[in-house]
TORNU-849838 format. One record per residue (C-alpha): residue number from 1; x, y, z; residue in one letter. Coordinates in pm, whole numbers. Layout:
# residues N
<NUM,<X,Y,Z>,"A">
...
This chain:
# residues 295
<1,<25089,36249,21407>,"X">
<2,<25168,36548,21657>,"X">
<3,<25251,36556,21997>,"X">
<4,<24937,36712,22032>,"X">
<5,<24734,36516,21821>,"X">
<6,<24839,36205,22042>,"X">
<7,<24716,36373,22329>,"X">
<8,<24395,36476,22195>,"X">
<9,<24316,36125,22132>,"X">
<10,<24473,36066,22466>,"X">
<11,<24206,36328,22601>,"X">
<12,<23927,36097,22424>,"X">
<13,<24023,35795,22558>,"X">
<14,<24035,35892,22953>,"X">
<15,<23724,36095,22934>,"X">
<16,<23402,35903,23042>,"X">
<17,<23209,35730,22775>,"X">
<18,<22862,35897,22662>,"X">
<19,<22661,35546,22814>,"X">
<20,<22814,35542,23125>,"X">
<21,<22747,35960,23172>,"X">
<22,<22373,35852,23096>,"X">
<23,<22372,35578,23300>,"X">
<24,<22498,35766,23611>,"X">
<25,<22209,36045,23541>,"X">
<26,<21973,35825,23483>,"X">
<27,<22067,35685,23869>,"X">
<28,<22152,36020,24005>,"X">
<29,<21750,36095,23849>,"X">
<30,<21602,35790,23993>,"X">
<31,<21791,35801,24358>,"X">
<32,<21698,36183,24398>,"X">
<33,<21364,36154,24304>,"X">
<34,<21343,35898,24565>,"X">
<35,<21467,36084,24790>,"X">
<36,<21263,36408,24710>,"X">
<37,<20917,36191,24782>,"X">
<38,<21009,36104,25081>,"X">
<39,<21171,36378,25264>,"X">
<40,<21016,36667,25024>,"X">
<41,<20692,36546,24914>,"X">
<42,<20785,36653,24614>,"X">
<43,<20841,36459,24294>,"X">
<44,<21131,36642,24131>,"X">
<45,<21447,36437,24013>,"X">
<46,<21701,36699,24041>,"X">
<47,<21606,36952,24341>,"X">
<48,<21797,36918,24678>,"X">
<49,<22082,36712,24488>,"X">
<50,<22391,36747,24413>,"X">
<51,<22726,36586,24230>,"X">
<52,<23021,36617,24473>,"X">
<53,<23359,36462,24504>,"X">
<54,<23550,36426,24127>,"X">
<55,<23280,36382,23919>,"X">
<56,<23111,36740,24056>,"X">
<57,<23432,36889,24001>,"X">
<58,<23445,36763,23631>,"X">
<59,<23746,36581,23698>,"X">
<60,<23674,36230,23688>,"X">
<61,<23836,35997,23423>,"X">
<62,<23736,35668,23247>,"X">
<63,<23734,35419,23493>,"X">
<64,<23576,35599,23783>,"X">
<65,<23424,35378,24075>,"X">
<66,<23279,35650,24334>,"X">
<67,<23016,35894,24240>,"X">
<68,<22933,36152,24537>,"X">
<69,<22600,36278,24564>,"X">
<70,<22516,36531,24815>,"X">
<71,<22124,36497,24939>,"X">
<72,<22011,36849,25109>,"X">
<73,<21739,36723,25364>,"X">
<74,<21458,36998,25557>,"X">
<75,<21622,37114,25892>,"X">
<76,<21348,36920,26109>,"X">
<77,<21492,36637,26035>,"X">
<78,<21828,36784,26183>,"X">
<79,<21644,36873,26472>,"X">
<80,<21453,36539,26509>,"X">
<81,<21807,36328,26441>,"X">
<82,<21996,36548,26662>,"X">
<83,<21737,36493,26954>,"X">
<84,<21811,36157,27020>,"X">
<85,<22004,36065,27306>,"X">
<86,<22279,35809,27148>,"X">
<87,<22378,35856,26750>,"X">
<88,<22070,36003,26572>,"X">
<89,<22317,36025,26253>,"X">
<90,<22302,35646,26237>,"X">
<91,<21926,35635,26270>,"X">
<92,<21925,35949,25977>,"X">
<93,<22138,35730,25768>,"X">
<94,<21907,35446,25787>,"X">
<95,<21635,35612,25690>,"X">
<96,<21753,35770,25352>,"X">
<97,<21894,35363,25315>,"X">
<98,<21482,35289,25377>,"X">
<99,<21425,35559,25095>,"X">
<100,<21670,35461,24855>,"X">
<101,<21602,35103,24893>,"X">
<102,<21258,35144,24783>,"X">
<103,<21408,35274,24408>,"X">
<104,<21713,35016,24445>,"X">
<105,<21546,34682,24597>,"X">
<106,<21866,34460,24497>,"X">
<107,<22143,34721,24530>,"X">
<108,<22368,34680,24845>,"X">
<109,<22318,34945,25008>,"X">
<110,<22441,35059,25406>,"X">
<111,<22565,35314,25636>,"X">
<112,<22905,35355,25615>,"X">
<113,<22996,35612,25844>,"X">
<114,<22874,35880,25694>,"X">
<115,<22725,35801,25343>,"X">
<116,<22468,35530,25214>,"X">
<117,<22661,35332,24984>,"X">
<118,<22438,35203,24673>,"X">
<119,<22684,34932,24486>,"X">
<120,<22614,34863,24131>,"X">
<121,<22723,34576,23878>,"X">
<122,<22917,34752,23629>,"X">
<123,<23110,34832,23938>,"X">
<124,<23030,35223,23967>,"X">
<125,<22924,35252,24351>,"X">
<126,<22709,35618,24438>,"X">
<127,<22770,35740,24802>,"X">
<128,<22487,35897,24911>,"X">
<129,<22567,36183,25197>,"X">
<130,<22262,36330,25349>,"X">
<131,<22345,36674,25464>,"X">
<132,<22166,36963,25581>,"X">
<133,<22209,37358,25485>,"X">
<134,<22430,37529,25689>,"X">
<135,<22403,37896,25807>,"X">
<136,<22648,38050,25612>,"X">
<137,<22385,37929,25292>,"X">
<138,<22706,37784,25111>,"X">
<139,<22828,37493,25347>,"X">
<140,<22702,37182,25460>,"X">
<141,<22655,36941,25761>,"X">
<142,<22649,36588,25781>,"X">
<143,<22611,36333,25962>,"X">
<144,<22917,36113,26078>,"X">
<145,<22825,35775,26270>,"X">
<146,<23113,35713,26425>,"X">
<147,<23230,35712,26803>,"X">
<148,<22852,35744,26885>,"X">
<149,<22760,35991,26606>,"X">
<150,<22850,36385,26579>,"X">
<151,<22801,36632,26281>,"X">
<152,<23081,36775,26050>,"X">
<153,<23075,37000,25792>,"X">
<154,<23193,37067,25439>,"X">
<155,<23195,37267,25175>,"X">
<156,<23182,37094,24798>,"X">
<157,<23056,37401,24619>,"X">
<158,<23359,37573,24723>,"X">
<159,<23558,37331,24551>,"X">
<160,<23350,37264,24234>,"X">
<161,<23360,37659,24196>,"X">
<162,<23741,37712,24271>,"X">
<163,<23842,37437,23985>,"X">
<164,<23560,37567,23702>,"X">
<165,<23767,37905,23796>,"X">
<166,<24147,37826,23764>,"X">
<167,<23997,37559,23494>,"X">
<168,<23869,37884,23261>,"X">
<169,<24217,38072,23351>,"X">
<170,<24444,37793,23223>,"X">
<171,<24263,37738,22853>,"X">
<172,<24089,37423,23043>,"X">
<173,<24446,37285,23153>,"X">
<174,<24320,37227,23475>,"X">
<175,<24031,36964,23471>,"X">
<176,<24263,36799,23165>,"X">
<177,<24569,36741,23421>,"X">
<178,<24361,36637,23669>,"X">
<179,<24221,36360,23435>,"X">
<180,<24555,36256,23293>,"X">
<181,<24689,36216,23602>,"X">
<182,<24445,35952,23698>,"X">
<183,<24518,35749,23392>,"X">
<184,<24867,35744,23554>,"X">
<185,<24780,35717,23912>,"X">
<186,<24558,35417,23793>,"X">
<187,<24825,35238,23540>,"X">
<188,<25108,35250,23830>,"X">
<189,<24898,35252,24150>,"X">
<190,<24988,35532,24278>,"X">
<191,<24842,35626,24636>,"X">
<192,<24687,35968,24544>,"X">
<193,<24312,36028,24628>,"X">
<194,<24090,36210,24332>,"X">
<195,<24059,36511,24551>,"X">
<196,<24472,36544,24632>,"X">
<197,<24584,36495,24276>,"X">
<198,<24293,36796,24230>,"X">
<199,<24488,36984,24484>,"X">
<200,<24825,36958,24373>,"X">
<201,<24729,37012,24036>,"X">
<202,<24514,37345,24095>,"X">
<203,<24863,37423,24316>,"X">
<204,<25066,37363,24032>,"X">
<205,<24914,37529,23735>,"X">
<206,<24843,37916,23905>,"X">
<207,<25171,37942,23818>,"X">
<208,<25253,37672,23537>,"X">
<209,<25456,37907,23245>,"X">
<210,<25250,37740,22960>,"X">
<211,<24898,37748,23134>,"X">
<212,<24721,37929,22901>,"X">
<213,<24856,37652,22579>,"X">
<214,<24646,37374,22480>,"X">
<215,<24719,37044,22358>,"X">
<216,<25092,37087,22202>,"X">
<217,<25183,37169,22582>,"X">
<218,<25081,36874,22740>,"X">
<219,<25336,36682,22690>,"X">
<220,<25566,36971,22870>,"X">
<221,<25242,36956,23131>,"X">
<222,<25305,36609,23265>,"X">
<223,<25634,36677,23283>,"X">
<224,<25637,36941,23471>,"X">
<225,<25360,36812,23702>,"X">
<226,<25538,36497,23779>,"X">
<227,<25853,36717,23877>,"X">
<228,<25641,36893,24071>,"X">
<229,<25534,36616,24268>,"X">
<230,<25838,36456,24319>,"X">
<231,<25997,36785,24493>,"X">
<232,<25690,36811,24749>,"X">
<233,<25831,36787,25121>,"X">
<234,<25798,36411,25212>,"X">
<235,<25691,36493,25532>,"X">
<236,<25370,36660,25433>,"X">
<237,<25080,36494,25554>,"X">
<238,<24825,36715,25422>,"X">
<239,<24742,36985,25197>,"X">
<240,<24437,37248,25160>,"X">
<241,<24128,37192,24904>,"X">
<242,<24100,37467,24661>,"X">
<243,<23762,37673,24754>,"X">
<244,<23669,37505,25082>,"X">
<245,<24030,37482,25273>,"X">
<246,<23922,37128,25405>,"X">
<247,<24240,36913,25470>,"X">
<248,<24332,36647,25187>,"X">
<249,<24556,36390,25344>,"X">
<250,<24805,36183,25197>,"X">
<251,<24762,35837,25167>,"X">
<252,<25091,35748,25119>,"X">
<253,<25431,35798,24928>,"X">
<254,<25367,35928,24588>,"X">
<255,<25749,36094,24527>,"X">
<256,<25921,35820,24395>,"X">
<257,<25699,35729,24148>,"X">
<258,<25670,36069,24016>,"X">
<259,<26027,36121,24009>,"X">
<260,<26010,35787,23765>,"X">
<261,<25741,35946,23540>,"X">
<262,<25942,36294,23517>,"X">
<263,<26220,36119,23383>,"X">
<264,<26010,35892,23159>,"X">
<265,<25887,36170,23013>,"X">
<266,<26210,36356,22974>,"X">
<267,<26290,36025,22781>,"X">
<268,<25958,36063,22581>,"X">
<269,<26051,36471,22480>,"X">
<270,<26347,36376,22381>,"X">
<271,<26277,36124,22169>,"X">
<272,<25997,36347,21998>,"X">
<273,<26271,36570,21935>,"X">
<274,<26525,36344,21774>,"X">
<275,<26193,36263,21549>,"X">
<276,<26157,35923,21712>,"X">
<277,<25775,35896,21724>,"X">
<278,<25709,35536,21824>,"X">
<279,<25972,35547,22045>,"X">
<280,<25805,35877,22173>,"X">
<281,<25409,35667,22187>,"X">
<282,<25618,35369,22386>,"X">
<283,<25722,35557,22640>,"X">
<284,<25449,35810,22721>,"X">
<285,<25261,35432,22734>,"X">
<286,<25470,35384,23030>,"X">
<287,<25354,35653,23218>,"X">
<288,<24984,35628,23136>,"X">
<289,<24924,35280,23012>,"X">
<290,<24691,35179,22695>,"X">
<291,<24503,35454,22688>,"X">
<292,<24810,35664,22546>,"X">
<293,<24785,35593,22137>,"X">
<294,<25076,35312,22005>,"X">
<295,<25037,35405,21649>,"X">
């Protein structure tokens, strides 16, 4: 097989599974109808909600642990929380725990700062943030706990809208890389959040020469990507999210095992091109683990 045909079935093997996409709906359904009886009055299982973090941006992978869900509550209850004298945000997060509970009796869920954290036993864990509409109709704020509770905003749409953008420009490159690169981040534990390897990535491929190429390209993609990486200023400490300009921080040295996947995968080109296909599989495996195809 093709370079590209091992990275279509690459492509198949990092994307989430059709039962676990239900399963997370069916949740998402159940927790935001929940939620829409008793802060609503309604009974609707998709109004007021949304998907944020990776999985909103359609750039989760196989594997995925955290599933955001943005919860837009009615502005009284801003007012009410924000009335009290000491933390209201910790008294708003209990009650959408109180709510939730009533759909998820033997979940564990809590307040953690500024989500309600719903754990699961397949190991999938949905962060609930309860956030309220800001002026500008496109942003959000909600509620953070901490240091005796304050409000902070941000702006997920932004971002969802900024990747399905640059995604349509680059032939669906975008959203791709993004995946791939958590197949890699999660074979060699690399310390890259979902949303910084989203940055760097929409960064990378405005001006990536083979953008608009599909699957033949992708082997030329990680390579590039991973050289890309390895030449950002080590002294960076954060970078801007595409669409909302929120800071991404860095949670720690990611260079030097990017410069070690470039030059796997200089290996892994040139074996291709000496006509060396397992040798080719074997080392792309190195870089990305067992969901790469051996044979």
């Amino acid at each position: 097989m093709s370079v590209a045909d091992d990275f279509i079935r690459f492509n198949n093997a990092y994307n989430i599974d059709r039962d676990t996409i239900a399963s997370i709906s069916y949740r998402y359904r159940r927790i935001t109808r929940q939620l829409n009886s008793d802060f609503w009055n309604t009974a609707s299982d998709t109004a007021h909600s949304l998907y944020a973090g990776s999985y909103g941006r359609d750039t989760a992978a196989r594997g995925l642990s955290d599933l955001d869900i943005g919860f837009v509550l009615p502005v009284a209850f801003y007012h009410k929380y924000n009335g009290y004298q000491y933390n209201g945000q910790s008294a708003l997060l209990q009650a959408v725990k109180t709510s939730i509970r009533k759909t998820y009796k033997t979940s564990d869920s809590f307040g953690d700062g500024q989500v309600v954290v719903v754990k699961f036993t397949d190991n999938i864990t949905f962060e609930v943030l309860p956030v309220f509409e800001h002026v500008d109709g496109e942003s959000w704020i909600y509620p953070n706990t901490n240091h005796g509770g304050s409000w902070k905003t941000c702006n997920p749409r932004a971002e969802i809208a900024a990747v399905k953008k640059r995604n349509s420009e680059t032939n669906k490159n975008l959203k791709r890389l993004c995946r791939m690169m958590r197949a890699w981040r999660d074979y060699n534990n690399v310390p890259m959040s979902g949303m910084l390897i989203d940055t760097l990535a929409y960064q990378f491929i405005a001006n990536w020469v083979h953008r608009d190429k599909s699957y033949l390209y992708h082997d030329y993609m990680a390579r590039d990507f991973f050289a890309y990486l390895a030449a950002l200023d080590t002294n960076q400490s954060y970078w801007r999210a595409p669409g909302s300009g929120s800071n991404v921080a860095k949670k720690g040295h990611f260079h030097w095992k990017a410069r070690v996947a470039y030059n796997q995968s200089v290996q892994a080109i040139l074996h291709d091109q000496n006509g060396q296909v397992w040798s080719r599989r074997q080392m792309w495996r190195k870089i990305f683990g067992p969901a790469f195809p051996a044979a």
